[in-house]
C-alpha positions in Angstrom: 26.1 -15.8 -10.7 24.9 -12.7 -12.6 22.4 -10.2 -10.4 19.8 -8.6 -12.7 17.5 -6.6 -10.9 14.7 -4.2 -12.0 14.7 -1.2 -9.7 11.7 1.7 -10.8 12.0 5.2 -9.1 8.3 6.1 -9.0 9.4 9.7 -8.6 12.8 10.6 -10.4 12.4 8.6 -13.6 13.4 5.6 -15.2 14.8 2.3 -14.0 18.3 2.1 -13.3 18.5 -1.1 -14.3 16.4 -3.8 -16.4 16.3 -7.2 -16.1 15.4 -8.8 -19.6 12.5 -11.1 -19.0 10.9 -8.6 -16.4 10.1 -6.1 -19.6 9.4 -8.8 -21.5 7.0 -10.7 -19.2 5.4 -7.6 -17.2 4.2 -6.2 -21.1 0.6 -7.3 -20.9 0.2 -9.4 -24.3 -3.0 -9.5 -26.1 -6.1 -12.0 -24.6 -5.4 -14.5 -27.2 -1.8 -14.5 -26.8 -3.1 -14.9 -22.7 -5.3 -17.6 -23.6 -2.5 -19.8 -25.5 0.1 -19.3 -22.1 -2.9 -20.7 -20.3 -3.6 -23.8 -22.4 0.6 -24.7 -22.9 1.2 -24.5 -19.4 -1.6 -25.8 -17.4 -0.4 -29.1 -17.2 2.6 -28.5 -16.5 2.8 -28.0 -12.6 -0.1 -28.1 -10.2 -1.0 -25.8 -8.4 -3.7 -24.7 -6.0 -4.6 -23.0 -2.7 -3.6 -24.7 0.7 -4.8 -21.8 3.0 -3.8 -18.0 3.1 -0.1 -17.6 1.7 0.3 -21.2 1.0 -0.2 -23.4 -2.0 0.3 -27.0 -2.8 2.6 -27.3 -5.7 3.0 -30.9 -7.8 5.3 -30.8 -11.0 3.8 -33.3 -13.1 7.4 -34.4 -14.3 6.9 -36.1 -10.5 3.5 -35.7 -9.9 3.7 -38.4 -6.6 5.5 -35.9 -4.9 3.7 -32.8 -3.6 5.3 -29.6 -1.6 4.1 -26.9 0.1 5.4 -23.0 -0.6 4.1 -19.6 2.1 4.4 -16.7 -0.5 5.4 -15.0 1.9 5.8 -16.1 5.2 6.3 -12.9 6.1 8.7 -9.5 5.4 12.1 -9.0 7.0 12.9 -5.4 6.7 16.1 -4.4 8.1 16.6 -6.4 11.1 15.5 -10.3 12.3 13.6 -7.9 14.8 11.6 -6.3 12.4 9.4 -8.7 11.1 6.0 -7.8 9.8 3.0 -9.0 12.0 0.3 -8.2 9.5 0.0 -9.9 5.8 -3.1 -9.5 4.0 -4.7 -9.7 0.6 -5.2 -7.1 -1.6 -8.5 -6.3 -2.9 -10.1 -9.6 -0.8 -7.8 -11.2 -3.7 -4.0 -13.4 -2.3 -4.5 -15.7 -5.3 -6.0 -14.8 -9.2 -5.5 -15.5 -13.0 -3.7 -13.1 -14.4 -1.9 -12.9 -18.0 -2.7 -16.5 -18.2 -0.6 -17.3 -15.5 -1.4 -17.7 -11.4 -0.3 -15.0 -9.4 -0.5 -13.9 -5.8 -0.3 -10.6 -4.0 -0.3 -8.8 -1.1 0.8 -6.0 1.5 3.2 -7.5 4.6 4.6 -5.0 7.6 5.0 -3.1 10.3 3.4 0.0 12.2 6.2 1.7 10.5 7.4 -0.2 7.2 5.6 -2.2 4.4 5.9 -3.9 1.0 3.4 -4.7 -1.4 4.1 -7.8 -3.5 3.5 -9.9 -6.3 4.6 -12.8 -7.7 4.0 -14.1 -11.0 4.0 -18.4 -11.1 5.2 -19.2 -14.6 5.7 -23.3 -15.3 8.5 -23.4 -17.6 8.3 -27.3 -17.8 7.0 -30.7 -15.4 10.2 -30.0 -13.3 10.5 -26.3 -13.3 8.6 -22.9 -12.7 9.9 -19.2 -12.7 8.9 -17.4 -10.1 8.5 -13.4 -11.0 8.4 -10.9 -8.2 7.5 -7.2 -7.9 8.5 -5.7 -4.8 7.1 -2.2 -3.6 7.9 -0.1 -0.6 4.4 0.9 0.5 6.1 2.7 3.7 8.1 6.1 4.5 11.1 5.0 5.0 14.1 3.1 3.4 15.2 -0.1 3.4 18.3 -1.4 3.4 20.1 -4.6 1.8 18.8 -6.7 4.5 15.2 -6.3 3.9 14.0 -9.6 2.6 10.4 -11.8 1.6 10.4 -15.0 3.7 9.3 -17.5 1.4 9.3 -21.1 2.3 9.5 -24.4 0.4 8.6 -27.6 2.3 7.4 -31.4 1.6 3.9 -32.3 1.7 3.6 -33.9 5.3 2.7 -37.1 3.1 5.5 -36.5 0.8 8.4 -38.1 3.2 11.0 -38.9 0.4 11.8 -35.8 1.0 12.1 -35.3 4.5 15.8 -34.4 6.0 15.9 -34.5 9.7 20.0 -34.8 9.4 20.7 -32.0 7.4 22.8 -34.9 5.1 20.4 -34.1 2.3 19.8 -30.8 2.3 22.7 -28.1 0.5 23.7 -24.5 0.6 26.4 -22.8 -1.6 29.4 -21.7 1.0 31.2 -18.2 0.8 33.9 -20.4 -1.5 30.8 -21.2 -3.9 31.1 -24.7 -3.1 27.7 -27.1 -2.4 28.1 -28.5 0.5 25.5 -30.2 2.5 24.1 -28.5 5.7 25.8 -30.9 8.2 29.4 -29.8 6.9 28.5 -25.8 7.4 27.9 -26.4 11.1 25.7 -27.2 13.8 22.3 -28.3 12.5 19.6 -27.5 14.6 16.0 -26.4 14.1 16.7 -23.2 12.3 19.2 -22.5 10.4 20.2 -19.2 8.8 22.7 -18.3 6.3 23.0 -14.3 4.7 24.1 -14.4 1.0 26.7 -12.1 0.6 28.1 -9.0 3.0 25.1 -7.5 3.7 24.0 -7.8 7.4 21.4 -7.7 10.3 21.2 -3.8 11.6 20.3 -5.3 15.0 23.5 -7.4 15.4 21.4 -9.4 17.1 22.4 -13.1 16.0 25.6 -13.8 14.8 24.9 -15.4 11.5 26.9 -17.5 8.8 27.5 -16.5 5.1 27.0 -18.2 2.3 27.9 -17.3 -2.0 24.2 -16.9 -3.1 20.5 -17.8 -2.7 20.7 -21.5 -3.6 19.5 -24.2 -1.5 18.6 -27.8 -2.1 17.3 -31.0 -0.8 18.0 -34.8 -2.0 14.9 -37.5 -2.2 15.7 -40.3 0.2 16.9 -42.6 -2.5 19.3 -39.6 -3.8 18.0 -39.9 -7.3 15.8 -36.7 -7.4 16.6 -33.1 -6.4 15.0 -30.1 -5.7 16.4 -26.8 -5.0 15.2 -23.2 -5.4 16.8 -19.9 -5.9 16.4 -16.2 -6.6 18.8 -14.8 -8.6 19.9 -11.7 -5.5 18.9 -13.3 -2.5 19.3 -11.7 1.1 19.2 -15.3 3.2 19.1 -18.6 3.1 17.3 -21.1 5.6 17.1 -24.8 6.0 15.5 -26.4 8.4 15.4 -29.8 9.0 13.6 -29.7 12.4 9.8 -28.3 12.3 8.6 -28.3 8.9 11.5 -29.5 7.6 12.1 -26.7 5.1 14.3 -24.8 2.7 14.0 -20.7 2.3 15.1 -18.4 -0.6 14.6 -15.6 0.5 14.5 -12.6 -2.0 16.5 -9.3 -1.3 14.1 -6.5 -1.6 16.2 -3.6 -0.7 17.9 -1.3 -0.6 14.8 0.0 -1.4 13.3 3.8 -1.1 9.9 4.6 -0.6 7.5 5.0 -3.2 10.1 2.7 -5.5 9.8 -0.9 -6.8 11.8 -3.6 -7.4 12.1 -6.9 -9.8 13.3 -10.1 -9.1 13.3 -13.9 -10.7 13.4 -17.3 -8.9 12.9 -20.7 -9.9 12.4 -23.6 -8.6 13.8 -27.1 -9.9 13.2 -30.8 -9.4 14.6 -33.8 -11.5 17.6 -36.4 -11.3 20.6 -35.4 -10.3 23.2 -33.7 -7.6 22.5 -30.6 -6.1 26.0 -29.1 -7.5 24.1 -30.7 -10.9 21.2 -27.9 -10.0 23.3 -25.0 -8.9 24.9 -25.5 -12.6 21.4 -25.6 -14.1 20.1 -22.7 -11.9 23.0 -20.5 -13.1 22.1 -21.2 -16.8 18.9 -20.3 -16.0 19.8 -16.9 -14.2 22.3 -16.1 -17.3 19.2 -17.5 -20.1 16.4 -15.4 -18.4 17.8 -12.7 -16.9 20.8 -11.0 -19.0 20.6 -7.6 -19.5 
């Protein structure tokens, strides 16, 4: 799976590297060519405001399910230790208009590191949205390949076709690239974690398992509908079928120095078919969207 990432040096000079649809999508088009992304995609998926950092999402492909997505959770900098204990809005303003399109932002951290954020929601049919992330460290010092964005996808507590206390129906991509079903990659308990890649916790403080990239994925009950989410360079994934009975994405926001910013692109999928179905489809997506 291709990693296309946009990383701007607000100091030194240009990018280093340019991910396609992030130049494209971040050029601010003209109001009426605002005004026609408005009216073409606002049918598309649902979505509104749950409480701060969570909306209700319903893709109207299957508009009787609905989910729930924090965006964030909360920032993981460069260790599970260092999580950020304040999230707040920026300008009184989490979630806006803007290009046509709903957006959120924000500024996450710590007393020593933080990252303002935005994320661009993009419907690019009734099963499937991009999600389009601008990642800023707001703090004086660096962050390595571990720091992360916690973001969280989850059935509606109503929405139980989708619920997975087993870990049978919910999938991860091992080291091998295969899709295998949590239950397979170990012991399933409330939390489960699962680093993409080499990159690792600076803490050493949890021993965790590896897995090929940022895809995960959960079966409806009946095992006719999928829905999975990725980022194209992720740091970790979670699924957790105790609690909230979720699956994470997280995206990988560093290395990152201060004052610099970074690009990312996500989506988010559901329709008929296997999870390894999806992981194909998310990988055309990653190569369609996201070539250099």
């Amino acid at each position: 799976m291709k990693r296309a990432t946009k990383i701007i040096n607000r100091v030194s000079g240009p990018a280093v590297s340019v991910c396609l649809a992030c130049l494209l999508f971040f050029g601010i088009p003209e109001e009426s060519e605002a005004q026609a992304i408005s009216e073409t995609t606002k049918d598309l998926v649902e979505i509104s405001v749950i409480d701060s950092f969570s909306l209700s999402l319903r893709f109207n492909a299957y508009p009787e399910y609905a989910f729930v997505m924090w965006l964030p959770e909360l920032a993981i900098f460069d260790s599970d230790l260092e999580r950020s204990h304040t999230n707040n809005a920026i300008d009184g303003e989490w979630f806006e208009k803007d290009q046509g399109y709903w957006q959120v932002k924000g500024q996450a951290g710590t007393d020593k590191k933080s990252v303002v954020y935005k994320c661009i929601l993009k419907p690019l049919s009734a099963g499937a949205m991009m999600l389009m992330l601008e990642a800023t460290n707001a703090g004086q010092h660096a962050w390595t390949d571990y720091a992360q964005l916690v973001i969280c996808l989850a059935p509606d507590k109503r929405n139980t076709a989708f619920s997975d206390k087993s870990g049978t129906r919910s999938f991860i991509t091992s080291e091998r690239d295969e899709i295998i079903p949590l239950r397979t990659a170990g012991e399933v308990g409330a939390y489960n974690h699962y680093v993409v890649g080499d990159r690792s916790d600076t803490s050493d403080s949890i021993q965790r398992a590896h897995v090929h990239d940022g895809f995960a994925a959960r079966t409806s009950v009946d095992g006719k509908i999928t829905i999975s989410f990725i980022w194209e360079n992720a740091a970790r994934v979670d699924v957790n079928p105790g609690g909230l009975d979720c699956i994470h994405s997280h995206p990988a926001i560093g290395p990152l120095n201060p004052g610099d910013s970074k690009s990312l692109i996500g989506f988010i999928i559901i329709n008929e078919g296997s999870a390894r179905e999806h992981h194909s489809a998310m990988n055309n997506l990653i190569n369609k969207y996201c070539n250099y």
